[in-house]
C-alpha positions as CSV (number, residue, x, y, z in Angstrom):
1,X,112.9,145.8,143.7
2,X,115.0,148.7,144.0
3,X,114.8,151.9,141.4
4,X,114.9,155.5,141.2
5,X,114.0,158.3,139.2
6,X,115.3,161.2,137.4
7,X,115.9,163.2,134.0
8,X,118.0,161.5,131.3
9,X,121.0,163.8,130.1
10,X,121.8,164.5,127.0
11,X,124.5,166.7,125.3
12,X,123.1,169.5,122.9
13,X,124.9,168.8,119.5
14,X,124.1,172.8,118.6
15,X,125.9,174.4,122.1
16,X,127.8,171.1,123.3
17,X,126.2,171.9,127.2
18,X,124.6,168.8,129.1
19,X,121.5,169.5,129.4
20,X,118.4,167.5,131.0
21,X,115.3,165.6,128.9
22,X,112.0,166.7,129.4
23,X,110.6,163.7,130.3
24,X,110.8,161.4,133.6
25,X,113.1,157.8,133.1
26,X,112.5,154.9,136.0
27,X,116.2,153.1,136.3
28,X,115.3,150.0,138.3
29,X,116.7,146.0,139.3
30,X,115.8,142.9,137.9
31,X,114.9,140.1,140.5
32,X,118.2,137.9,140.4
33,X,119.3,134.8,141.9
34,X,122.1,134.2,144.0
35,X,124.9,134.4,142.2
36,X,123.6,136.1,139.6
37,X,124.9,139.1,138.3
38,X,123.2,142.6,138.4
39,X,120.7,143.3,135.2
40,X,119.6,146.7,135.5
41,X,116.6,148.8,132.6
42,X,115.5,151.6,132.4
43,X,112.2,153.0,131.3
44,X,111.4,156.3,129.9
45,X,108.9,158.7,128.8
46,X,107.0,159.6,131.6
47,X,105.7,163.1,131.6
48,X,105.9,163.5,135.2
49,X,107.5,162.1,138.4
50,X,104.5,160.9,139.2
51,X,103.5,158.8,136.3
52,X,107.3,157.3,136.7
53,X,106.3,156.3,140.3
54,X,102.8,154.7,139.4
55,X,104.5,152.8,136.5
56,X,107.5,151.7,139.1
57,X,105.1,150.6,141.7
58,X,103.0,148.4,139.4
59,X,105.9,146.8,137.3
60,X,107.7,145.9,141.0
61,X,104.5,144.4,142.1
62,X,104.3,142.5,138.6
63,X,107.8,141.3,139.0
64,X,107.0,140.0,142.7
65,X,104.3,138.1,141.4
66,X,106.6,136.4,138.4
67,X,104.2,137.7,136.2
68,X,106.0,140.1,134.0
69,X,108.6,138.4,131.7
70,X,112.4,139.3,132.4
71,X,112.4,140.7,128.8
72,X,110.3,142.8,128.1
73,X,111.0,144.2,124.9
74,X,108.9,141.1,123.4
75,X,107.1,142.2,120.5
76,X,103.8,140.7,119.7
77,X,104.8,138.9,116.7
78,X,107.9,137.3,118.3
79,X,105.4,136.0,120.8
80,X,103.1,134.9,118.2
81,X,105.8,133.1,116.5
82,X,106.6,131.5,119.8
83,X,103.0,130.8,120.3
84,X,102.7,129.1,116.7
85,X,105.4,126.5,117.5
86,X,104.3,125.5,120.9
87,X,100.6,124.4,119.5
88,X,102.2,122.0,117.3
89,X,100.9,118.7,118.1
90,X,98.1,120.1,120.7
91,X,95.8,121.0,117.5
92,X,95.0,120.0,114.2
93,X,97.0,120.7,111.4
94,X,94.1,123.0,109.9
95,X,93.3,124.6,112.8
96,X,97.2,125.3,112.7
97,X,97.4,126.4,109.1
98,X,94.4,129.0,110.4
99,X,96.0,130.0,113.2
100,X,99.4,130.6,110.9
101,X,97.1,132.7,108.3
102,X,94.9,134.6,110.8
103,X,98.7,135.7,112.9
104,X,101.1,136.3,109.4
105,X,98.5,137.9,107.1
106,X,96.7,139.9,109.6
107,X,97.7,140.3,113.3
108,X,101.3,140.8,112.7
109,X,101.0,143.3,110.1
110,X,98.6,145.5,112.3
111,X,100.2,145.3,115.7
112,X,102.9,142.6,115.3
113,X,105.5,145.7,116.5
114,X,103.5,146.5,120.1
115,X,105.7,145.0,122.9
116,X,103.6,142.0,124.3
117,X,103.8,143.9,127.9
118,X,102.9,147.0,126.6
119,X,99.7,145.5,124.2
120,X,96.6,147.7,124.9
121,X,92.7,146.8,124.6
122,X,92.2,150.3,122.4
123,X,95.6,149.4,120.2
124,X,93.7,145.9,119.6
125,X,90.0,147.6,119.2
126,X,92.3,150.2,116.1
127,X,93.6,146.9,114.5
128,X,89.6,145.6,114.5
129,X,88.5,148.3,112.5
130,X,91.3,148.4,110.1
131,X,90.4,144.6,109.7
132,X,86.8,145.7,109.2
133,X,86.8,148.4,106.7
134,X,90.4,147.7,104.6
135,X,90.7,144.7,101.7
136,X,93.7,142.3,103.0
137,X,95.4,139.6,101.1
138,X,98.8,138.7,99.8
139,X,98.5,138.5,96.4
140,X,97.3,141.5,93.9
141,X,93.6,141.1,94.5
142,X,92.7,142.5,97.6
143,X,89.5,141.7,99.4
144,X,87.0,142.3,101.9
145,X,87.4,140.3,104.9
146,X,84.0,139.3,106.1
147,X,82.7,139.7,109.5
148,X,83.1,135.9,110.0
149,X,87.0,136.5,109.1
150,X,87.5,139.2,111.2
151,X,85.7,137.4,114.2
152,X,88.0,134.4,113.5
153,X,91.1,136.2,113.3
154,X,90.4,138.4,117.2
155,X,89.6,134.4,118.5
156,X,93.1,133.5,117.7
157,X,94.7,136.4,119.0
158,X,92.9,136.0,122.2
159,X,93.6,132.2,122.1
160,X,97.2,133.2,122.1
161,X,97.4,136.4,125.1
162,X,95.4,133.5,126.5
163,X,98.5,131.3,127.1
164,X,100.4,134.1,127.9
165,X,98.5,135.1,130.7
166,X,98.6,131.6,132.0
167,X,102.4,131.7,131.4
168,X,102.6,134.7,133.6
169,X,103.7,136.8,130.8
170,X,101.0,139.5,130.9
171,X,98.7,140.4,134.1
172,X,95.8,140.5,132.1
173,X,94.4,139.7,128.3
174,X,93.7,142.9,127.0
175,X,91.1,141.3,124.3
176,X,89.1,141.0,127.3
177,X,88.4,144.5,127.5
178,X,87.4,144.7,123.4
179,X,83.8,143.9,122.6
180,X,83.9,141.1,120.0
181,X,83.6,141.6,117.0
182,X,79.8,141.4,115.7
183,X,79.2,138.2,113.1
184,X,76.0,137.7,111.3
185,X,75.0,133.9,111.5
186,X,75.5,132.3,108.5
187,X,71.4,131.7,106.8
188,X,70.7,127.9,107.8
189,X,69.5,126.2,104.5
190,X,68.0,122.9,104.1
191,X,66.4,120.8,101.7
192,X,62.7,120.1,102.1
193,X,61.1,116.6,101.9
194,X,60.2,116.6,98.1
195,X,64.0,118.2,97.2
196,X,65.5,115.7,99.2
197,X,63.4,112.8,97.6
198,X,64.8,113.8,94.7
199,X,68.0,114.3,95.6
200,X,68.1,110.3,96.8
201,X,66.3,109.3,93.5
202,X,68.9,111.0,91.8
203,X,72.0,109.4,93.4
204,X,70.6,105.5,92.6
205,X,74.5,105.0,91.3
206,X,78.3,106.0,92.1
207,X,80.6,106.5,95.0
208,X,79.2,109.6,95.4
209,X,75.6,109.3,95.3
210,X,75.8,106.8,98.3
211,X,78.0,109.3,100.0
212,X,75.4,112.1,99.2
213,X,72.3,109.4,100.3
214,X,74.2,108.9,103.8
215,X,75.0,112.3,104.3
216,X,71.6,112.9,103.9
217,X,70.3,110.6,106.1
218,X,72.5,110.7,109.2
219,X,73.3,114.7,109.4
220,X,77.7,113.7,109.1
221,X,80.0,116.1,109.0
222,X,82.1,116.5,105.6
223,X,85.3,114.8,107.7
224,X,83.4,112.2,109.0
225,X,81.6,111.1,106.1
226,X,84.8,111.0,104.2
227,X,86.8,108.8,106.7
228,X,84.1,106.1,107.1
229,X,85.5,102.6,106.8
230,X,83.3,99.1,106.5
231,X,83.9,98.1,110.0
232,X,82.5,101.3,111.1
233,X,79.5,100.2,109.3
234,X,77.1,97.5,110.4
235,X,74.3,97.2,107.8
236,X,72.6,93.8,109.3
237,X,71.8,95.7,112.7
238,X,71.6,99.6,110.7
239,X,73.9,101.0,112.9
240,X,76.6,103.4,111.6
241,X,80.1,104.5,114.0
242,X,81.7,107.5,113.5
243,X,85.2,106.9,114.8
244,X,87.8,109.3,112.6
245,X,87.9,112.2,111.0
246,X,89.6,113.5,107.6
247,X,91.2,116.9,106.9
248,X,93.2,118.2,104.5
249,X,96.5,121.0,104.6
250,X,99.3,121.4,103.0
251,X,98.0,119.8,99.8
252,X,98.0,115.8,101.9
253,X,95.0,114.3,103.9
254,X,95.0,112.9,107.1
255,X,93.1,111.2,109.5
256,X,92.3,112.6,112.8
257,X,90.1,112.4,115.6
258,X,86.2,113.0,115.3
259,X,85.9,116.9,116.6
260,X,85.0,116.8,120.2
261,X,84.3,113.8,122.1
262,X,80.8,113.7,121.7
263,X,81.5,113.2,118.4
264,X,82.7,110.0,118.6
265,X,79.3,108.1,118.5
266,X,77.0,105.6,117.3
267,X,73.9,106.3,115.0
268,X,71.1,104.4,113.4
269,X,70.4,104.2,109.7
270,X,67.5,104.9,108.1
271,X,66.5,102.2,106.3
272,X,66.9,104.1,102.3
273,X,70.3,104.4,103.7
274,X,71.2,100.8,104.4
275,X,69.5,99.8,101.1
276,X,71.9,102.1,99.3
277,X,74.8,101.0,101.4
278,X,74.1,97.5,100.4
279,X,74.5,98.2,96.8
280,X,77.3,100.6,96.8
281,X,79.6,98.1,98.7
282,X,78.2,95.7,95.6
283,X,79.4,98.3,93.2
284,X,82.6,98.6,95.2
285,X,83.6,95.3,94.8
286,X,83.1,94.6,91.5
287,X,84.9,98.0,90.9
288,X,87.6,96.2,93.0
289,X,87.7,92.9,91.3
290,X,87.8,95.0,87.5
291,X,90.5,96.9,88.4
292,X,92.7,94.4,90.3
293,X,93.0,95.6,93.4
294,X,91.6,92.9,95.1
295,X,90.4,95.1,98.7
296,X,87.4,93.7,100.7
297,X,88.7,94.1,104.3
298,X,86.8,96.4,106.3
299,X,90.2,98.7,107.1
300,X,88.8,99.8,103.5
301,X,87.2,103.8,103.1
302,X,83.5,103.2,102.3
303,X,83.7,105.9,100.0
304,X,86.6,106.4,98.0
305,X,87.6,108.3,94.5
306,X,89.2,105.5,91.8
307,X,90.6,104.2,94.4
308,X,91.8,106.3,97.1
309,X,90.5,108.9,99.5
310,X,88.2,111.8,98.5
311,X,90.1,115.4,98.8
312,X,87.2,117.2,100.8
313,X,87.1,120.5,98.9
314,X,87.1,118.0,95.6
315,X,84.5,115.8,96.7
316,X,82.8,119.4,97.5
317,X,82.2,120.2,93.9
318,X,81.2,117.0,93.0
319,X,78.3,116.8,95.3
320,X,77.9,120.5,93.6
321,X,77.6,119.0,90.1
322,X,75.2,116.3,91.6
323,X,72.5,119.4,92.5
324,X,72.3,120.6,89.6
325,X,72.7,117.5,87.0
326,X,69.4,116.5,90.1
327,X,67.9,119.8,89.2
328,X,67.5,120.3,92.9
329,X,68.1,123.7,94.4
330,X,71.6,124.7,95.1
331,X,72.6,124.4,98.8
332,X,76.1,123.7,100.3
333,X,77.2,120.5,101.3
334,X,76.9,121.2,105.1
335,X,73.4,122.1,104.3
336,X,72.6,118.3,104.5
337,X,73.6,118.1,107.7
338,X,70.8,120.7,108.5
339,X,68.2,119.0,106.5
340,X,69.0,115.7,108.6
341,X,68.2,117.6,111.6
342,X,65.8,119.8,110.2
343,X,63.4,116.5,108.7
344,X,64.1,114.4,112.1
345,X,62.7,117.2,114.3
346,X,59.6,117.9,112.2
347,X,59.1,114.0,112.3
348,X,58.9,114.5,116.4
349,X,62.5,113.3,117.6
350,X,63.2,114.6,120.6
351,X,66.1,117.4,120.8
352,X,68.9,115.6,122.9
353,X,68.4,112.5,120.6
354,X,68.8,114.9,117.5
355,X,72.0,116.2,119.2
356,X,73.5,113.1,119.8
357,X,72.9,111.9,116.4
358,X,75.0,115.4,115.1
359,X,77.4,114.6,117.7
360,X,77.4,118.4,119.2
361,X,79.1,119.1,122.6
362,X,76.4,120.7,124.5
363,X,72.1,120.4,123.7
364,X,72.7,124.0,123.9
365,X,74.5,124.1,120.4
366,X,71.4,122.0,118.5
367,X,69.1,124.6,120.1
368,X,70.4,127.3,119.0
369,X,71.4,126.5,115.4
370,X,67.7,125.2,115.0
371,X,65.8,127.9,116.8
372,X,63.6,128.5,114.1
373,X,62.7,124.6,113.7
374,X,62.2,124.3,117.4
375,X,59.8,127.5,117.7
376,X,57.5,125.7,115.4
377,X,57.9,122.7,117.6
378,X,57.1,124.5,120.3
379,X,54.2,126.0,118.7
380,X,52.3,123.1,117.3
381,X,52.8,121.5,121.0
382,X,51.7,124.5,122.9
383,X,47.7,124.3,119.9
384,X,47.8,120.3,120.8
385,X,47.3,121.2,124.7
386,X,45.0,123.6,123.7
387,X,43.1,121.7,121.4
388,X,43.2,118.7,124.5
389,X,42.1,121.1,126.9
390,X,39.2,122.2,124.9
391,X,37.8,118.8,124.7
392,X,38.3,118.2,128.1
393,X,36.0,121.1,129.4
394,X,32.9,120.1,128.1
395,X,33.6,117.0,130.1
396,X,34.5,118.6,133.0
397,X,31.3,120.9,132.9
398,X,29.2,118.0,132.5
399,X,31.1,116.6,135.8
400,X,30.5,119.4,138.0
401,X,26.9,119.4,137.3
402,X,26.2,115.3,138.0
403,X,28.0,116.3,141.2
C-alpha cells in the first residue's frame, strides 16, 4: 500500500496566507482490483510524524490481511443495524427482540457514534459505567438497570464485534480486553416437601393446577410446559417428551425448538403426576364436548386457556394467584423447576440423571446452580463412610489379633 505524510494546509481566514496544520495527516491507497479505479483517504490528527507512521504501518498490514473494511468511516450503530438484520432467522424472535432493546435503548445511545475500526476496550469500559450508575428507559420513568441488565446488554455487544471479527472487519474484539461486568446470582428458591404437598393438594382441579402439578414434578421450563401436546405424553408407560418450545414477542406466540439440544428429551413421571394427567385430559374433554369444539387428537396443547394457548407471562400470574389462594409461600414460577431438582437430589438421584431430566447442556450447569444442595450431598456421603469405617475397625482389630 503506498502513502505518504505531511501537514495539511489551510488558508488563515484572519491574514488570507496558507499556512500549515499542526498536526501530522497519512494520505494513502486503497487495495484495488484491476481495472479499478484509484480510491485514495486520508487520515489526520496525528501529533507527530511518528505516530502517522505507526498508524500507516499497522492499517497497511490490516489491509494486506483483508481485515480492515474498505470503509471505514462505519459507525457502531450502522454496524449494529447491519448486525440486527443478518441474525434474522439464525435466533429466536425473543432473543431478537433483546438483542434489538439491549442495541437501540442502550449501546447506540452511548457509543453508537465510535467508528467500528476505531472502537476502543476503555471507550466500551466508560459506556459500562454509565450503564451502571445512570437510570435508562424510553419512557418518562427512568430506572435503574440491574447488574443482570447491564451484564446482558455487554453480551450482545460482544456477540456482535464477535461476527465482525470473523467477517474481517476488526483485528480484534475490543470487549475482550473489558472485565465483564460483575452479576450477583439470582437467590435459588425452592419449595420444601410439606409446601409442595400443599401446593399439589391445592391444584386437585383446572388447566392450571395440572400444569402447576407437572411442573412440579418434572423440573419444565415455562416454554416447554406450555407447548406440551398429548402425543408428547404417554401416561400408560409414565413417560413424558419434551419436543417444542413456546415464546412469545410482538404481542403473538410461537412455537419453537426446545432450547439446546439436550433439551429435547424424554423424562419419567412421577406417579401423582400421571394421576393428575389422567383427570385433567377427563376434564379436557368434557370441557371439549360442552363447548362444541369437538378436539381429542393428540396434535391438541395439553394445557390450554378456554381453548387456546397460554400467553406465558399470563399464565405467570395465574400460577401467582394459585400461591397465594394455596397459602403457600410466594416463589416464582421458575422456582419449581428448582424444587424438582432440589427434592430429586435429596431423595439420592444421581447428578447427570438430574441434569438430563432439566435438559441442561453440560453436568457442569446442574452443579453449579445447585451447589448448595450438592455440598450437603457431599456431606452426608463423606459421615456415611465415616460412620462405615467406624464399624469396620473394631472388626479389623479383632482380625489382627486372631492372626
Amino acid at each position: 500500500m503506498r502513502g505518504h505524510f505531511g501537514h495539511k494546509s489551510y488558508v488563515d481566514r484572519k491574514t488570507g496566507k496558507l499556512r500549515k496544520a499542526s498536526t501530522w495527516s497519512v494520505w494513502y491507497e486503497l487495495p484495488r482490483r484491476p481495472g479499478e479505479p484509484r480510491r485514495q483517504k486520508v487520515q489526520s490528527g496525528f501529533e507527530t510524524r511518528k505516530d502517522a507512521v505507526a498508524w500507516f504501518t499497522k492499517k497497511a498490514e490490516e489491509l494486506r490481511q483483508g481485515i480492515a473494511p474498505a470503509d471505514d468511516r462505519q459507525t457502531l450503530e450502522q454496524y449494529l443495524t447491519q448486525w440486527l438484520t443478518s441474525i434474522e432467522g439464525t435466533v429466536s424472535s425473543s432473543a431478537r427482540h433483546a438483542y434489538r432493546n439491549h442495541v437501540e435503548a442502550h449501546i447506540i445511545p452511548a457509543i453508537g457514534k465510535v467508528r467500528l475500526t476505531e472502537l476502543r476496550a476503555a471507550q466500551i469500559e466508560v459506556a459500562l459505567s454509565t450503564w451502571q450508575t445512570k437510570a435508562a428507559g424510553r419512557r418518562k420513568k427512568k430506572v435503574q438497570l440491574s447488574s443482570r441488565t447491564v451484564g446482558h446488554v455487554f453480551a450482545t455487544l460482544r456477540t456482535a464485534l464477535k461476527r465482525a471479527v470473523r467477517q474481517r472487519s476488526i483485528a480484534w474484539n475490543p470487549c475482550d480486553g473489558v472485565d465483564p461486568p460483575r452479576v450477583e446470582r439470582k437467590e435459588m428458591r425452592a419449595l420444601d416437601t410439606v409446601a409442595a404437598a400443599a401446593l399439589i393438594r391445592a391444584c386437585e382441579r383446572g388447566t392450571i393446577g395440572a400444569a402447576i402439578v407437572t411442573s412440579l414434578g418434572t423440573g419444565l421450563r415455562r416454554g416447554e410446559l406450555l407447548a406440551l401436546r398429548w402425543s408428547d405424553v404417554d401416561l400408560k408407560a409414565g413417560l413424558l417428551t419434551v419436543q417444542r418450545a413456546i415464546e412469545r414477542s410482538d404481542r403473538q406466540s410461537r412455537f419453537k425448538d426446545p432450547k439446546t439440544k439436550r433439551s429435547r428429551r424424554t423424562i419419567s413421571l412421577p406417579r401423582f403426576v400421571v394421576e393428575r394427567l389422567r383427570r385433567h385430559r377427563l376434564e379436557q374433554a368434557q370441557w371439549f364436548w360442552a363447548n362444541s369444539l369437538g378436539r381429542t387428537n393428540g396434535e391438541t396443547l395439553v394445557f390450554e386457556r378456554a381453548g387456546e394457548p397460554w400467553v406465558p407471562n399470563t399464565f405467570g400470574t395465574a400460577f401467582a394467584h394459585t400461591l397465594t389462594d394455596a397459602g403457600v409461600p410466594h416463589v416464582r414460577l421458575h422456582d419449581l423447576r428448582h424444587t424438582f431438582a432440589s427434592m430429586a437430589l435429596d431423595a439420592g438421584v444421581d447428578l447427570k440423571t438430574v441434569s438430563n431430566a432439566l435438559g441442561h447442556s453440560t453436568i457442569s450447569t446442574t452443579a453449579d446452580i445447585y451447589a448448595h444442595v450438592t455440598d450437603s450431598l457431599m456431606r452426608d456421603a463423606a459421615d456415611r463412610i465415616d460412620r462405615a469405617i467406624a464399624l469396620a475397625v473394631p472388626r479389623a482389630g479383632s482380625r489382627s489379633r486372631s492372626s
